[in-house]
N, C-alpha and C positions, 0 to 999 in steps of 0.2 A: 246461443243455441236456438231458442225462437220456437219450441214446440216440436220441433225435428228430432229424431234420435241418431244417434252417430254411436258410431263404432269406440268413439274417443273416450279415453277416460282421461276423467279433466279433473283436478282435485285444488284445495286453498285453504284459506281459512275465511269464517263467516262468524261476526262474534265472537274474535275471538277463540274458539274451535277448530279443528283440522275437519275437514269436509270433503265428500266427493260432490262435485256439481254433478246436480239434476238436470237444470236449465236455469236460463238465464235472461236476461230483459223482459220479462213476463209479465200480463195484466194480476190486479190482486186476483181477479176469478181466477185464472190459471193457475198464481201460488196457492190458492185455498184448496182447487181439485188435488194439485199435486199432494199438497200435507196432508190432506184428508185419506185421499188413498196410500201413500206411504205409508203414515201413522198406523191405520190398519192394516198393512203388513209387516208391521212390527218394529218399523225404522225409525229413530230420532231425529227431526226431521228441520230443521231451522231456514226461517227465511227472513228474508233481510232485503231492506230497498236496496237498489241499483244506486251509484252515485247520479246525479244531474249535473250536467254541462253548465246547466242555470236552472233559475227559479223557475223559470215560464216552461219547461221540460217538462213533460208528464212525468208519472212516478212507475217507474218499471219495478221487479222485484228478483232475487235470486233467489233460487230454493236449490238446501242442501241437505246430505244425509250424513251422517256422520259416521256409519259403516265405509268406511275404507278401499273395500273391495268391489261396491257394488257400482254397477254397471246397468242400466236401465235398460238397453237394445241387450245383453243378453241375459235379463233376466223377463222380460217380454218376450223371443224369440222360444227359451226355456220351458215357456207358462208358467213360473212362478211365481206371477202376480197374480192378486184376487180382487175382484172386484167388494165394493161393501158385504152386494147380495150372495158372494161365493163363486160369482162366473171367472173364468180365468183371462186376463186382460190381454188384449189384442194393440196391435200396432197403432189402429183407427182411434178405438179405445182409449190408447195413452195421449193420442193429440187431439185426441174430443171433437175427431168427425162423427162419433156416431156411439146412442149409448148400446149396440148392438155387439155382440162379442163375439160371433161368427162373423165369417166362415174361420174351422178351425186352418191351422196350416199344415196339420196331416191328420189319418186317422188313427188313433192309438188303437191294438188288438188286444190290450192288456185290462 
């Protein structure tokens, strides 16, 4: 997955666990943002190194959730993600081009 969102719902086991993948081959920064923000939106959230090809590999990591149904692109597309501070999490957001959480993608009247 690589910090990209896809429409794909990708699931397995991590630990032992049944899991939906979040993403996958990821820096520990990238696992930490992701569990960080998960975590605080309520999800149990597990991650786990990547296997190595060999030693000399760097160490990539998986992060998963163990809610079933969820889906990342549509629960970002949704705004039912929250950021720490309460802002609602944006596309950019989710792959840590920017900690800005505008522009919204419509305007709610409600």
């Amino acid at each position: 997955m690589g910090s990209t969102l896809s429409g794909k719902h990708t699931f397995g086991e991590l630990n032992e666990k049944r899991v939906t993948f979040v993403d996958k081959g990821v820096s520990k920064e990238r696992a930490d943002f992701l569990e960080k923000l998960l975590k605080h939106n309520g999800f149990e959230v597990i991650v786990a190194e990547d296997k190595k090809k060999s030693e000399e590999d760097p160490t990539f990591y998986i992060v998963g959730v163990t809610d079933m149904v969820f889906n990342p692109t549509i629960w970002i597309f949704q705004r039912r993600l929250h950021t720490l501070d309460g802002r609602k999490v944006t596309q950019d957001y989710w792959n840590q081009k920017t900690e800005e959480t505008k522009p919204q993608y419509f305007e709610s009247k409600f």
